[in-house]
Every structure is written in structure tokens, then in C-alpha cells.
C-alpha positions as CSV (number, residue, x, y, z in Angstrom):
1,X,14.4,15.3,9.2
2,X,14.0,16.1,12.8
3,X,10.4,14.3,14.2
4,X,10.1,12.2,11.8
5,X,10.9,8.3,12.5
6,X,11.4,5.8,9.7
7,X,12.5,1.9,9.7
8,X,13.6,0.0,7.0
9,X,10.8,-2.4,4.9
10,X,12.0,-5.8,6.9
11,X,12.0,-3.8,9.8
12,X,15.6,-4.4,11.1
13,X,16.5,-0.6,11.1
14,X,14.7,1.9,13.1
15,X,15.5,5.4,13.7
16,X,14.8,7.3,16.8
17,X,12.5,9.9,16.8
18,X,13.1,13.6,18.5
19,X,13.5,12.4,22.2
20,X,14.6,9.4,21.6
21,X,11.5,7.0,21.7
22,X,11.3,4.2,18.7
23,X,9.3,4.1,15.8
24,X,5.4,3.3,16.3
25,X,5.0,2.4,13.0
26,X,7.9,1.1,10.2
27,X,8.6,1.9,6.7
28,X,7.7,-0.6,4.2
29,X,8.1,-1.8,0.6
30,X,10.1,1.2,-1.3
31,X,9.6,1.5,-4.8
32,X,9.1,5.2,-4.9
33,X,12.8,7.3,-5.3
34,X,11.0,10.7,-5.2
35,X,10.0,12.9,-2.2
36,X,8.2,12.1,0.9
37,X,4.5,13.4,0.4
38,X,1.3,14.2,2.7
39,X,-1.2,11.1,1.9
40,X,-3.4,11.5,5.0
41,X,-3.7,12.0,8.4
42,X,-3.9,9.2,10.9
43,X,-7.4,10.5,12.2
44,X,-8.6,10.3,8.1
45,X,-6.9,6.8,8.1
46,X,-8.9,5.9,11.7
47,X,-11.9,7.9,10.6
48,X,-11.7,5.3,6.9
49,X,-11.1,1.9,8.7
50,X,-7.5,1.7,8.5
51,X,-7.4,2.7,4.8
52,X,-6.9,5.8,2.8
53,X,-7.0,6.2,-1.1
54,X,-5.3,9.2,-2.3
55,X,-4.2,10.5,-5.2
56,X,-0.3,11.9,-4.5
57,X,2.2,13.2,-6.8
58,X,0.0,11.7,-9.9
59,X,0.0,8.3,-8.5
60,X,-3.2,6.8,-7.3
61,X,-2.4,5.0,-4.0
62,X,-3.8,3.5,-1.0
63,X,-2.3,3.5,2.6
64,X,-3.5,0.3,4.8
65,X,-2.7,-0.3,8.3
66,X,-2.3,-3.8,9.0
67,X,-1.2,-5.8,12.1
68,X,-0.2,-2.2,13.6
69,X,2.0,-1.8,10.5
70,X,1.4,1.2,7.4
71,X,2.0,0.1,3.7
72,X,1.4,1.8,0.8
73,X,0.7,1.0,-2.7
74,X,-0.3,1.4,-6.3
75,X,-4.4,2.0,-6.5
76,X,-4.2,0.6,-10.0
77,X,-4.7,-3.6,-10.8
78,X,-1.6,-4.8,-12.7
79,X,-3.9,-7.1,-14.3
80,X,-6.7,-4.2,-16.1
81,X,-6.0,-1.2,-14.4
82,X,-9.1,-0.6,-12.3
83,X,-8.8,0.7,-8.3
84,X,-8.4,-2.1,-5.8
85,X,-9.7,0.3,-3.2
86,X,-12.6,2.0,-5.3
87,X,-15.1,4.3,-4.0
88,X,-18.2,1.8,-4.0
89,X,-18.7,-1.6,-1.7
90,X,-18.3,-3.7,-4.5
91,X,-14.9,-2.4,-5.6
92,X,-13.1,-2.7,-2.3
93,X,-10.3,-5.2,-2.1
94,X,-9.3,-7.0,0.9
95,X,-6.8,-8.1,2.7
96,X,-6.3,-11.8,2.8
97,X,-3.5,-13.5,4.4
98,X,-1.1,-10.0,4.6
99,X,-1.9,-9.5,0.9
100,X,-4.4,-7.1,-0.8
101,X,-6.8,-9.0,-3.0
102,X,-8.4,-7.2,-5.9
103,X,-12.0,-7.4,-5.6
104,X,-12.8,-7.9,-9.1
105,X,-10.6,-11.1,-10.3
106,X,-9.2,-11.9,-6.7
107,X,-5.3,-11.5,-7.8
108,X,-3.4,-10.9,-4.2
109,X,-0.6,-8.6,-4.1
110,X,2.2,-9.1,-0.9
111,X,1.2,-5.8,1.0
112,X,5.2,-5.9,1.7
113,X,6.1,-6.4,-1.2
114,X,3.5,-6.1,-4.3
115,X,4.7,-9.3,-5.5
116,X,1.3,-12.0,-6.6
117,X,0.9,-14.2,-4.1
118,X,-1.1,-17.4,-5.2
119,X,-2.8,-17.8,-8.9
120,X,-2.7,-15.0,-11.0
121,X,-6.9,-13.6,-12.0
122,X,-8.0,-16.9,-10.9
123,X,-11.8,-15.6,-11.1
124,X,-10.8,-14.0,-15.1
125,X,-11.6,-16.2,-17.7
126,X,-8.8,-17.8,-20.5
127,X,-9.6,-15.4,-23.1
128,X,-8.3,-17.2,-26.3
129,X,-5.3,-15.4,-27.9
130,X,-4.5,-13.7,-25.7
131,X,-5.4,-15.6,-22.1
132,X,-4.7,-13.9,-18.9
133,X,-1.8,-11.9,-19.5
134,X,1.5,-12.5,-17.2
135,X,1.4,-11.9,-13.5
136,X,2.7,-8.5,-12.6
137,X,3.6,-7.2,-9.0
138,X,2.2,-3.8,-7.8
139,X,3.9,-0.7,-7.4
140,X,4.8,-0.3,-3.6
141,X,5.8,3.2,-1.8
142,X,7.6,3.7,1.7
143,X,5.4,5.5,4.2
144,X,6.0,6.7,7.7
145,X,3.9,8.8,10.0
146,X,5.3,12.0,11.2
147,X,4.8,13.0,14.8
148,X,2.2,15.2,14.2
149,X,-0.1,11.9,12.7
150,X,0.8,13.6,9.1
151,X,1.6,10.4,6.9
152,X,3.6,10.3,3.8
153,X,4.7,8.1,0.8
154,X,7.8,8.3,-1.2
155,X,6.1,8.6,-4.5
């Protein structure tokens, strides 16, 4: 797709865009094996902090710039299903350590990857029967930024 420049996840593959100039910001973590779809714009991403949530192609995602890198990934908690970026202060996660950390039971989810990093809900309580449930990693989606600051997911 002319304009558009993508790199693979571990970044060891990057694609020129038209011109020939490299990549400003990578591809990461692909889970999704649909079509590439509009998220947001980098001035909505600037204008939001660094991070977008979005609903795109019936998945609720976020897109976080991070150490000059994009990720995106699944705006649902493995653990009980609530938004890790929410649209109140108190239900915005952050990012600990390269990992997003859910702001309700402080799970943190590899923003590379999705995979838990650390203790699974360590702030949920044993509930008996039934306890804390098994860790589960996060749905991740590759994202690139076109040159027109358009950026899209593979959802």
C-alpha cells in the first residue's frame, strides 16, 4: 500500500515508506488477521495524552504511544471484562514497566505482547469456589500510522 510504512512487532523488519525514508513508528503485537482500520488520528492521539480508545470493527480497543512506539490492544480486562482505559479518572489504567495495568485489580498486560506480566488480580480477593480464575493474555492488534497521521489496527 503505497504511503504507508509498517515494521514487524520485534522491530527487525521495516519497510520504506514512499520516498524512501524509514518508519517513524513500528508495528507491534498482531493478533488481528482482518483489515487495517482508521482508529484515530495522531493529533486525537496528541490531543488525548498519547492514548486513544476506540471502538473499531466491533472491538473495543485502545492505541498507546509508548517510548515513541504505537501498540494497540483489547479495551476489555481478561480477568471481568471491564475497560482498562474507561472514560472516568478512576478507570484509567496505566502503564507500568512497558505493560498496561488495569486500574481496577492492577493485572499488567505486556503492551507487546498482551501476555500478564507479574501476579495475576493481585488487588482481587480469593473468592472461594471459584478463586481468581486463570491468568489470561489480552488481545493485541498491529497498528501503523499512515503518512497522512491516519492510524490503523488490523482488527
Amino acid at each position: 500500500m503505497a504511503g504507508v510504512s509498517t515494521a514487524s512487532f520485534r522491530g527487525a523488519l521495516r519497510a520504506p515508506i514512499a520516498g524512501g525514508r524509514p518508519s517513524r513508528l513500528a508495528v507491534r503485537a498482531a493478533s488481528g488477521s482482518g483489515e487495517w482500520q482508521k482508529v484515530c488520528t495522531r493529533k486525537e492521539l496528541s490531543e488525548g495524552g498519547g492514548r486513544v480508545r476506540a471502538k473499531v470493527g466491533g472491538e473495543k480497543v485502545f492505541v498507546q504511544e509508548f517510548e515513541g512506539q504505537l501498540y494497540c490492544l483489547s479495551n476489555v480486562c481478561t480477568h471481568l471484562s471491564l475497560p482498562l482505559v474507561g472514560r472516568t479518572p478512576i478507570l484509567q489504567g496505566q502503564i507500568v514497566e512497558g505493560c498496561m495495568e488495569c486500574p481496577l485489580h492492577k493485572t499488567r498486560f505486556d503492551l507487546k505482547t498482551g501476555e500478564v506480566k507479574g501476579e495475576w488480580a493481585p488487588t482481587f480477593p480469593e473468592i472461594p469456589f471459584v478463586g481468581k480464575g486463570d491468568p489470561k493474555p489480552l488481545p493485541t492488534f498491529s497498528v501503523r500510522e499512515n503518512e497522512d497521521g491516519t492510524i490503523e489496527a488490523l482488527i
